[in-house]
Wavefront OBJ file of the C-alpha trace (Angstrom):
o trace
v -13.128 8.228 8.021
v -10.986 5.215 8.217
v -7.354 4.343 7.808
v -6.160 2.080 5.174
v -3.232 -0.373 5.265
v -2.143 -2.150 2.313
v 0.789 -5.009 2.311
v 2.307 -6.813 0.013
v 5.736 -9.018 -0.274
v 8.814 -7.911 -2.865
v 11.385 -9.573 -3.897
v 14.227 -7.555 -3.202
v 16.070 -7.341 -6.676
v 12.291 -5.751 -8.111
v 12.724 -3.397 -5.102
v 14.274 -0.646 -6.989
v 11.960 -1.172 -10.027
v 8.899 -1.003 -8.082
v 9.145 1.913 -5.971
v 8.812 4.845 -8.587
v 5.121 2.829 -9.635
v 4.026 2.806 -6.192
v 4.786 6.655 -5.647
v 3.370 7.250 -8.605
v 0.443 5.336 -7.930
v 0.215 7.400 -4.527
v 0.365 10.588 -6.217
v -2.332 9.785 -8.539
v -4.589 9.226 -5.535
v -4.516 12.448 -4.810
v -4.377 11.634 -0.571
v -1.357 11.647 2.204
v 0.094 8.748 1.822
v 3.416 6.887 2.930
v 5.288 3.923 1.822
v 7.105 1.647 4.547
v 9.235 -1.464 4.386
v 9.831 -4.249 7.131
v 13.672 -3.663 8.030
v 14.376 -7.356 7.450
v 14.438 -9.846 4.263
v 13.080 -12.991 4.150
v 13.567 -15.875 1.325
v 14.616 -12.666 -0.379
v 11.566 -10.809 0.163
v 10.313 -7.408 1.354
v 7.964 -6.740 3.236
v 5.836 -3.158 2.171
v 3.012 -1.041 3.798
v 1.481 1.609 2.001
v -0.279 3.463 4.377
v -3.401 5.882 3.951
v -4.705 7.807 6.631
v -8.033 9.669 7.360
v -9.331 8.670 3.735
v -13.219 7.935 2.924
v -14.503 4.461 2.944
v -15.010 4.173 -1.112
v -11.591 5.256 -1.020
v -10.083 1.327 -1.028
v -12.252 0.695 -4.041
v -10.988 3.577 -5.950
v -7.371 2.766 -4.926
v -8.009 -0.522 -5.596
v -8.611 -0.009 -9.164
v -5.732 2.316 -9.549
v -3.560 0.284 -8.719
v -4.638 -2.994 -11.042
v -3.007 0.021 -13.960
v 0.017 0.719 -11.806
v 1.979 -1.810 -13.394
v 3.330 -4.115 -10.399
v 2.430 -7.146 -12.523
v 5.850 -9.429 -12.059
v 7.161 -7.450 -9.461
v 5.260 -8.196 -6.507
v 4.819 -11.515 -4.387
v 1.395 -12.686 -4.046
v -1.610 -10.470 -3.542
v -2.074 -7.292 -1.888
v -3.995 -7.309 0.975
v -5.528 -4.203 2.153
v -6.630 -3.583 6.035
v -8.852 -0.725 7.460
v -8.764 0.491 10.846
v -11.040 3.451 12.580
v -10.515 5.278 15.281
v -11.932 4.136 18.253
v -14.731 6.531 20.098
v -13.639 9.011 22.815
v -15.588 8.130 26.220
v -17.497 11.336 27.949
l 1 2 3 4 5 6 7 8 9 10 11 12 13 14 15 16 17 18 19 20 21 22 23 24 25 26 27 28 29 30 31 32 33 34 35 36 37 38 39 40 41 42 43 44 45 46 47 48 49 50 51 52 53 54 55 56 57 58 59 60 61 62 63 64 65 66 67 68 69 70 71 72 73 74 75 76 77 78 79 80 81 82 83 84 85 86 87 88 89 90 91 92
């Protein structure tokens, strides 16, 4: 299992417009998910994280393609960029 990271920039007058896609686009998912924002604004962009936790590794493929329907088109900065992290092993 792995945990997946995904960031993107927004500018901060789509902000309002965007957040009902991207909980809808976590719901559809059908996973624990949250949705996070840097606390500062640069340029007059946002900063966001969605964050997925203990999901599968085709998971990023299948949210991946979920969210090319979501309908961010115009409302996001840039690409989103999607980072996976794993748990590192216990020692004995």
């Amino acid at each position: 299992m792995i945990d997946l990271y995904v960031y993107y920039k927004v500018r901060e007058l789509d902000a309002a417009a965007l957040v009902p896609r991207v909980r809808a686009l976590q719901d559809s998912v059908g996973v624990p998910s949250q949705l996070k924002r840097r606390p500062d604004v640069r340029d007059g962009l946002q900063t966001w994280m969605e964050v997925y936790p203990d999901v599968d590794d085709g998971f990023p493929a299948r949210l991946d393609a979920a969210a090319r329907t979501a309908g961010f088109e115009g409302l996001i900065e840039g690409p989103r960029r999607a980072e996976i992290f794993m748990d590192l092993p216990t020692c004995a």
